[in-house]
N, C-alpha and C positions, 0 to 999 in steps of 0.2 A: 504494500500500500504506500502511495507516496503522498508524503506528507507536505503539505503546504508550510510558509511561516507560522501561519495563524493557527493551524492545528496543532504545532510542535509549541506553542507558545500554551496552547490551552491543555495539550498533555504535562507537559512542564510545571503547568502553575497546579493543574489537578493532582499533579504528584508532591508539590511542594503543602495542599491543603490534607491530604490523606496522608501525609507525617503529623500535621497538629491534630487529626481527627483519632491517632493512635493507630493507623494503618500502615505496615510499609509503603512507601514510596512507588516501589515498583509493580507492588498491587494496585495503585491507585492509579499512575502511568497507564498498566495494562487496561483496567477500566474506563479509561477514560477513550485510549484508542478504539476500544472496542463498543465503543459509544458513538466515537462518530466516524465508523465505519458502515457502509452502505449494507452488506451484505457478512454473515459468519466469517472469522476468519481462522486459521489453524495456526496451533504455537509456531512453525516453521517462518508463518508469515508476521506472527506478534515480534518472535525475535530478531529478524531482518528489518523489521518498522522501527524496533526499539532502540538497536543496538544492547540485546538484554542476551543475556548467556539462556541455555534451552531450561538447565535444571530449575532456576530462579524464575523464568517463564510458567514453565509445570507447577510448579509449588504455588506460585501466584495466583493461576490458572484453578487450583484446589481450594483455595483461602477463597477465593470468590464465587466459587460454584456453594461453598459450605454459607458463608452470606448470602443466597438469594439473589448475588448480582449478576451472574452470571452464567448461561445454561449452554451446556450441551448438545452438538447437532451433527450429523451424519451428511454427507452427499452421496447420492447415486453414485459407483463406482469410485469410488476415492475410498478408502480405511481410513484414513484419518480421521480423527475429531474435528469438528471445528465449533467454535465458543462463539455466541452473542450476550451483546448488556442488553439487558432492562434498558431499554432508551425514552421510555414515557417518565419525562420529571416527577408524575404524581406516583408511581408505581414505585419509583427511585427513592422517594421520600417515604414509602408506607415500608420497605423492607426495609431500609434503615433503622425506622421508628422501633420495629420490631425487634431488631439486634439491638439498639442498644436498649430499649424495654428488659431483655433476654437478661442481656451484660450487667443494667447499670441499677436497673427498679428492681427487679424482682429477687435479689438478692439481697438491695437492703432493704426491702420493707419484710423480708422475713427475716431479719437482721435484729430490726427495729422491735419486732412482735416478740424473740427473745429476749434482746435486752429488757424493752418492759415489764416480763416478767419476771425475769430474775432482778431486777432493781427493786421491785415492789415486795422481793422477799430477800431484801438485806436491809437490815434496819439500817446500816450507817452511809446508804446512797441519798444520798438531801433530794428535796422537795423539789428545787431548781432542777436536776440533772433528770427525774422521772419524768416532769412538764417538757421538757425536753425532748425525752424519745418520744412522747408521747407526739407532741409536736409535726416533728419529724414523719412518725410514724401517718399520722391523718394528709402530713401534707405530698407525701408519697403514694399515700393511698389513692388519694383525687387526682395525682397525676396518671397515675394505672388506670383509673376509672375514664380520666379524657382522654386517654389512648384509644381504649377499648370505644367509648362514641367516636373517634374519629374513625376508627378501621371499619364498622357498622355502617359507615355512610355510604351511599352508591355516589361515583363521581362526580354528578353534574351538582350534586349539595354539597357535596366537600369543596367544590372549585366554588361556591355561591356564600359559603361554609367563612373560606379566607377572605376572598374578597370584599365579605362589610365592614375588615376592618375597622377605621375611626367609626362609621356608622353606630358599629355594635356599641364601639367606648362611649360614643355620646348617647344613646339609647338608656346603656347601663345606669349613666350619671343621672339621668332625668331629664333630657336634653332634648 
């Protein structure tokens, strides 16, 4: 695949945002080329595009199939593999939502539901530190809980969904 400026500028920057995202780089690179490629491509052609060694392609290739970003596809008479992204933004952002749902909520709000308990049965855990998890704990919760309404939504209400943006806040206010 040949890569234009602008496409090597936006693989480039997508690999430099999936380092702060806690992603390798080169999983994010792969991602991104195979985002705005037209058609499936096979590791042969990821690492010729990339200038990425085959095994760090493979492994990449693994990390983002096991994410949801990326799937698996066969051609008539070829053996190879070959990989597509997810390329609908709104699809992009619900697998995401999901992984880090997976990774980042649902471990500490069952984090949280043990601490509380066993804080409530230590006498010398103060008043502060219980309001605390408990805190914590509700405000974890209702973030799980607007996941779960967002994933529920069929797409043309999620895209109608963001879009009232300020509407909703000034709505909210009384406005």
């Amino acid at each position: 695949m040949k890569l234009t400026p602008s496409m090597e500028k936006f693989i480039i920057h997508w690999g430099e945002m999936g380092s702060r995202w806690g992603v390798n780089r080169t999983v994010a690179q792969i991602f991104a080329l195979l985002v705005l490629s037209e058609s499936p491509l096979n590791a042969e052609q990821i690492c010729q595009s990339l200038g990425v060694a085959r095994s760090n392609v493979s492994n990449s290739l693994k990390e983002l199939q096991a994410l949801g970003l990326v799937n698996m596809t066969q051609k008539l008479g070829d053996r190879r593999d070959y990989f597509e992204a997810v390329k609908d933004c709104w699809d992009m952002m619900l697998v995401l939502a999901e992984q880090r749902k997976k990774r980042e909520i649902d471990p500490t709000i069952e984090l949280l539901q043990q601490l509380q308990t066993q804080a409530k049965s230590e006498s010398d855990t103060p008043d502060y530190v219980q309001q605390q998890f408990q805190q914590m704990a509700e405000f974890m919760t209702t973030m799980d809980l607007w996941y779960q309404q967002m994933k529920a939504m069929n797409r043309p209400m999620l895209r109608r969904f963001f879009g009232l943006g300020g509407k909703l806040v000034s709505w909210l206010k009384g406005n």
